[in-house]
Structure formats: C-alpha cells, structure tokens
PLY file of the C-alpha trace (Angstrom):
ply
format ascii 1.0
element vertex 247
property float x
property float y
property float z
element edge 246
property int vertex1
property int vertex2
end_header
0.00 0.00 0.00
2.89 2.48 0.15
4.01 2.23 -3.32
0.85 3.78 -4.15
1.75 7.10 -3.73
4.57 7.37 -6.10
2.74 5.15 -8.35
-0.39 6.98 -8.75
2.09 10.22 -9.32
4.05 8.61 -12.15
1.38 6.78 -13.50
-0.62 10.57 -13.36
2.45 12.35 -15.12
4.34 9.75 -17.08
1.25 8.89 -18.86
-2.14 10.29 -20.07
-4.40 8.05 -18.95
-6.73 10.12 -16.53
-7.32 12.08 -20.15
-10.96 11.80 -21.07
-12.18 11.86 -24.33
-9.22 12.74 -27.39
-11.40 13.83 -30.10
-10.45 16.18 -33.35
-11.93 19.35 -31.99
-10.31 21.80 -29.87
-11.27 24.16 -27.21
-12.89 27.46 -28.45
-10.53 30.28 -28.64
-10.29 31.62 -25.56
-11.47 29.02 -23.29
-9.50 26.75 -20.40
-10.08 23.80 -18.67
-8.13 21.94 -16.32
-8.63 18.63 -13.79
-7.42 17.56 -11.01
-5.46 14.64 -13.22
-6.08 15.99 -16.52
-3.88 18.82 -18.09
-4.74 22.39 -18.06
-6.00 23.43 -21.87
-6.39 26.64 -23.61
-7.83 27.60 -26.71
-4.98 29.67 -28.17
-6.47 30.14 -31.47
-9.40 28.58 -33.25
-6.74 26.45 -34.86
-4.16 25.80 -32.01
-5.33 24.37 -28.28
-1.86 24.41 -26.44
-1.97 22.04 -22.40
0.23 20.87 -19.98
0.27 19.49 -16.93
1.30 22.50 -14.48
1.88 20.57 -11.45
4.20 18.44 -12.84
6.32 21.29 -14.60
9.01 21.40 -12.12
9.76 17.65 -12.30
8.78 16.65 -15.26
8.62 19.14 -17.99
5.73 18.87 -20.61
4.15 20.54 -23.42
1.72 19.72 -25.61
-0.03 21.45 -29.12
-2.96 20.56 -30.92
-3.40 21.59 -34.67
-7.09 21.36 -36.49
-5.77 21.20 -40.10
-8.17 22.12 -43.23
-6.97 18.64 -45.33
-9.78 15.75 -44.38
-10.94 17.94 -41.71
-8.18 16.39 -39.70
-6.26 16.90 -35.88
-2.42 16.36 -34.94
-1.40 16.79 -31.61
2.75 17.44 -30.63
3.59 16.23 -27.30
6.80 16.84 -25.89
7.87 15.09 -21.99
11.46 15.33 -20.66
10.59 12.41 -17.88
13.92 12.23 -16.38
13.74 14.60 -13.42
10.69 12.57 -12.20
12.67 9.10 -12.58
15.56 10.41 -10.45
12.94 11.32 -7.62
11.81 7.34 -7.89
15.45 5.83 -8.21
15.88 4.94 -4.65
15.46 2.22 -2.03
12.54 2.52 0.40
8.80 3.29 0.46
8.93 5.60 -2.30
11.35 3.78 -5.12
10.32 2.49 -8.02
13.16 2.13 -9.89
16.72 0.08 -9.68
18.95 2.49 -7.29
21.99 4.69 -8.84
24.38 2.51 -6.68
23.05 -0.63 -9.50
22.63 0.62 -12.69
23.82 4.52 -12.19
21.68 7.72 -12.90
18.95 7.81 -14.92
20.44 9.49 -18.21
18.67 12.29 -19.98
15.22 11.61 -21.98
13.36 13.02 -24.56
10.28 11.90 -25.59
8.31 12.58 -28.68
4.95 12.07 -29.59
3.32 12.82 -33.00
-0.58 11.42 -33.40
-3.25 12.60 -35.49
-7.12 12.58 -34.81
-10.12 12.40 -37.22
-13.77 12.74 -35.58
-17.27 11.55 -36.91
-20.74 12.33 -35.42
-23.54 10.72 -36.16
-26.86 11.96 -34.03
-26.04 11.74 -30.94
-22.29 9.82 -30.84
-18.86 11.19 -31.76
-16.40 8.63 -33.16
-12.97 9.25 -33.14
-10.35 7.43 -35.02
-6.37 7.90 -33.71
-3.09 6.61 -34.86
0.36 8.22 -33.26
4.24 7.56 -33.27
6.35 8.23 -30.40
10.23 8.26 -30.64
12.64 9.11 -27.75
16.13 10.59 -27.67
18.45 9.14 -24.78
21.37 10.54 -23.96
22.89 6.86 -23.34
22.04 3.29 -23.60
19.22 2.52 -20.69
20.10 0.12 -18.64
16.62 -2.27 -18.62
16.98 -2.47 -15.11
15.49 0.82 -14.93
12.22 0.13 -16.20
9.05 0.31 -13.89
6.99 -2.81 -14.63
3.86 -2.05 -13.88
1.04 -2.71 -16.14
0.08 0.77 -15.97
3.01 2.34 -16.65
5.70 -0.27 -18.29
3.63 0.31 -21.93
4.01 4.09 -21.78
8.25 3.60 -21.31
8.14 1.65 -24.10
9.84 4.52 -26.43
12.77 5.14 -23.88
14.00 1.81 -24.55
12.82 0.37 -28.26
13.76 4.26 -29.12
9.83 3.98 -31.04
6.71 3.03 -30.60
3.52 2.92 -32.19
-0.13 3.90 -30.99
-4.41 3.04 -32.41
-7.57 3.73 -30.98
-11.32 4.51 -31.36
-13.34 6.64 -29.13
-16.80 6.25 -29.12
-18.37 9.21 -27.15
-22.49 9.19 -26.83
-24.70 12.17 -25.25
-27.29 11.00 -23.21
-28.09 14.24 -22.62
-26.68 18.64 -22.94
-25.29 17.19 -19.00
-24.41 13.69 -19.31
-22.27 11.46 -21.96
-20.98 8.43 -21.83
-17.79 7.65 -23.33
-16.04 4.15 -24.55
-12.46 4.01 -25.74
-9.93 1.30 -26.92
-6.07 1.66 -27.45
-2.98 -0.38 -28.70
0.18 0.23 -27.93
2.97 -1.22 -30.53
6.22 -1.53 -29.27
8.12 -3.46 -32.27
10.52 -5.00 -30.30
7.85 -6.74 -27.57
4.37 -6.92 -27.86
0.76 -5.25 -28.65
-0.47 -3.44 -25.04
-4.21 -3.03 -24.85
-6.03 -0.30 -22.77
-9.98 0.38 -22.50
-11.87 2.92 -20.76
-15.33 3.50 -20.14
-16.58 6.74 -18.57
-19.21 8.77 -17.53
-19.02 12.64 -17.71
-21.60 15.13 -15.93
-21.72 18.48 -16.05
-22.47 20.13 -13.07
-22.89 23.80 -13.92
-21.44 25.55 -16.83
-17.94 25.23 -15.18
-17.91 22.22 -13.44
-18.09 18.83 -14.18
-17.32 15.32 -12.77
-16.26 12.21 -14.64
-16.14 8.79 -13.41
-15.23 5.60 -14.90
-12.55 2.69 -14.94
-9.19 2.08 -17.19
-8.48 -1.73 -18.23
-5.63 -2.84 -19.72
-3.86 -6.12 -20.80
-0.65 -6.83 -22.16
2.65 -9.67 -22.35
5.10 -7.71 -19.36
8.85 -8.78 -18.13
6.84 -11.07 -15.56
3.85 -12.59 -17.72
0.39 -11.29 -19.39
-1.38 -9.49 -16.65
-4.67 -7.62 -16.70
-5.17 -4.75 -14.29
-8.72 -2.51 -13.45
-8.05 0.95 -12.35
-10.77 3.06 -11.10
-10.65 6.69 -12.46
-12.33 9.93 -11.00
-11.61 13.37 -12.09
-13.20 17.15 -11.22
-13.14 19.38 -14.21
-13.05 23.61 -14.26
-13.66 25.60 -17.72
-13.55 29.17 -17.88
-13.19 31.43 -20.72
-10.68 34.62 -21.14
0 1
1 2
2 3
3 4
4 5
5 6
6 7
7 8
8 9
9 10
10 11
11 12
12 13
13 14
14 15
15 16
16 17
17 18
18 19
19 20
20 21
21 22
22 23
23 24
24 25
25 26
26 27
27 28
28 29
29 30
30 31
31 32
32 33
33 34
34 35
35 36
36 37
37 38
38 39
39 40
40 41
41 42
42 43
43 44
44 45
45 46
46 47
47 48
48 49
49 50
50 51
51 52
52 53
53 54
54 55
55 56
56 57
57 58
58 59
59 60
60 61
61 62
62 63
63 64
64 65
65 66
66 67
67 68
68 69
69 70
70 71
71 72
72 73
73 74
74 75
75 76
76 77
77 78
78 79
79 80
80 81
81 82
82 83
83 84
84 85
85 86
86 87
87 88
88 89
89 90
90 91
91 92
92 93
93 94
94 95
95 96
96 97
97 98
98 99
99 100
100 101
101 102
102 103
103 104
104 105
105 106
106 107
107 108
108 109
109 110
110 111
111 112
112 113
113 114
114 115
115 116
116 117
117 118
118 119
119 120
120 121
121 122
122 123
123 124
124 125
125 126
126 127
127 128
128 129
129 130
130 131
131 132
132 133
133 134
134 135
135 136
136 137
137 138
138 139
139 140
140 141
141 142
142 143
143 144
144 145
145 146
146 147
147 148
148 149
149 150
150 151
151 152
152 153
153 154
154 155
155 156
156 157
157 158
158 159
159 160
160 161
161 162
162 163
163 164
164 165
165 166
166 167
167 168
168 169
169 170
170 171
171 172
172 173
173 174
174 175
175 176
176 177
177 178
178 179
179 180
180 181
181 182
182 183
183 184
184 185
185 186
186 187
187 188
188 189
189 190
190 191
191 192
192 193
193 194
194 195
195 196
196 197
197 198
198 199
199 200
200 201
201 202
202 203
203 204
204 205
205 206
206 207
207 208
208 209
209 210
210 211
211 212
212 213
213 214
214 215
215 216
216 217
217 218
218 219
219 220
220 221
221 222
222 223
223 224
224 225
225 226
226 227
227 228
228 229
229 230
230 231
231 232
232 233
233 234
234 235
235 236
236 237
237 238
238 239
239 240
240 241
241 242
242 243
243 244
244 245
245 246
C-alpha cells in the first residue's frame, strides 16, 4: 500500500491516462479547462489548443499542441515530456522507489520523448467517433540500462519509447450524449512496441456536467498486455473534477 503514492504520481504524469475523451476538436478560442489529473488546456487560437500538466512542470517538464488542419478535416497533436527529473525522484530504495537504485545501474540518463498522433472525428446523431493513430520516438542521452524500467502494467507500456527508441499507438473513441449534462464515453487503445508486444487499454466513462464550469467524470481504465513477468490484466478506477472558464 505504500508504493501507491509514487505510483499513482508517475502513473498521473508519465502517462495520459486520466485524459478523457481525445477527439479532433479543440477548445474554443479563448477558453481553459483543467482537472485535477487531466492537463490544463487553452484555446490559443481557433486552430491551435496548447496544455500541460502544471503541477508536474518542475519535475517533469511537458508541453503539448494541438493543430485542427483544413486537409480531411483532420487533428495532430505534438507532445513533448522530458521524464527524467521525475525518474531520479523514484530511483531509490525505500517506500517511495520504483526504480533500480543509482548505486546498481547509475543515474537515470537524460530523456526526450516525442509524440506525434493525429485525430479524425465523426458524429452521427447523438455519438462522436474518433479514429487515432500516433508515433512516439525518444532521444536518450545513453544506452538505458533495462533495469530501470518500472513494470507495472500501468506504466511499463508508456516507457516503451525510452527503450525500443519507437513506438507505435491506435484507438477509437466512441463518445455518446445522453443528454446537454451527461455522456458516456467508450475508448480502446494499442500500444505497438516493435521489439515486444501489442499493449491493450480500455476505458469507459461517464461525464456530468455540473454547472457551466464544473463537471465530474467517473469511470474505470483496463488494460492487458505480455510484461517482463507474464500477461497481466489490471482494473483501475478513475475519478476526475473538471473547471472551464473562458478569457
């Protein structure tokens, strides 16, 4: 029960799984929204949404744009993550390690991670469909030791690119309005990693919309996949508290 602490935190900032639906349209110019586990957004332009997590600036540096393109009415979002402050913090012995001490494999070297995916979004009455296919490609600074990997289902697929150097990513969202308050949202995801194995992830999640500002979403993340130790499947339950505002 202590790792869960650091877990939750790298799982929160390492990876983007608290992110609800990741759909071709961006935020109106203008407008901001942020969660308590999702990444503060802002509609820069009508063609440009920029985010980042804020909280986990300081140790691990992020930045992400999204671009709505005129050509097939298309999305591409540029992420950029330099994870290696936040690894350091982890590389210890004790309640709060999660990865092989300095004394074993030495520091955790310099990371740059890369990813590149583009987004294409259907509705039909009352359902959005989204269709998504990304590459992500890391620059290391030296070899990684594969000691230093953290292999947990929830995180191990996500550090796939610091070690293969590439990795692949597909999904579907399926997003359906009950109602102007409530919506329902389904999602599947591979994760390619040429030199392994396919990693699958699901979520299913309900969104309300408390007021014209807040909202609260509530759902579950499933994934499956061949790890270091065997195929394991894992349930996490996911909660978030949304704010928008506009300029």
């Amino acid at each position: 029960m202590m790792r869960i602490f650091p877990l939750s935190i790298l799982f929160l900032f390492v990876t983007n799984g608290f992110a609800s639906s990741e759909s071709a349209h961006l935020l109106e110019k203008g407008d901001h929204e942020i969660g308590l586990f999702q990444p503060l957004q802002w509609g820069y332009t009508e063609n440009i949404e920029l985010s980042t997590h804020p909280i986990s600036m300081f140790t691990m540096p992020n930045f992400s744009l999204k671009i709505k393109h005129e050509i097939f009415g298309m999305t591409s979002r540029h992420r950029f993550i330099y994870p290696t402050p936040l690894m350091r913090i982890f590389q210890k012995k004790g309640m709060f390690g999660l990865i092989t001490p300095v004394a074993d494999v030495g520091e955790v070297p310099h990371i740059f991670v890369f990813q590149n995916e583009l987004f294409k979004s259907i509705s039909l009455d009352k359902t959005l469909f989204t269709l998504k296919v990304g590459f992500t490609f890391a620059i290391v600074s030296e070899k990684l030791d594969e000691r230093l990997s953290v292999d947990l289902p929830l995180v191990y697929p996500e550090m796939g690119a610091f070690f293969n150097g590439y990795k692949f990513n597909f999904g579907v969202d399926a997003r359906h309005h009950i109602s102007d308050k409530f919506s329902i949202l389904l999602d599947g995801d591979a994760v390619v990693i040429p030199t392994e194995d396919i990693f699958w992830e699901s979520k299913l999640l309900g969104e309300y919309q408390l007021n014209d500002k807040w909202g609260i979403l509530l759902g579950t993340k499933l994934t499956y996949g061949n790890y270091p130790f065997g195929k394991q499947t894992r349930l996490l339950p996911l909660f978030d508290i949304s704010y928008k505002w506009s300029k």
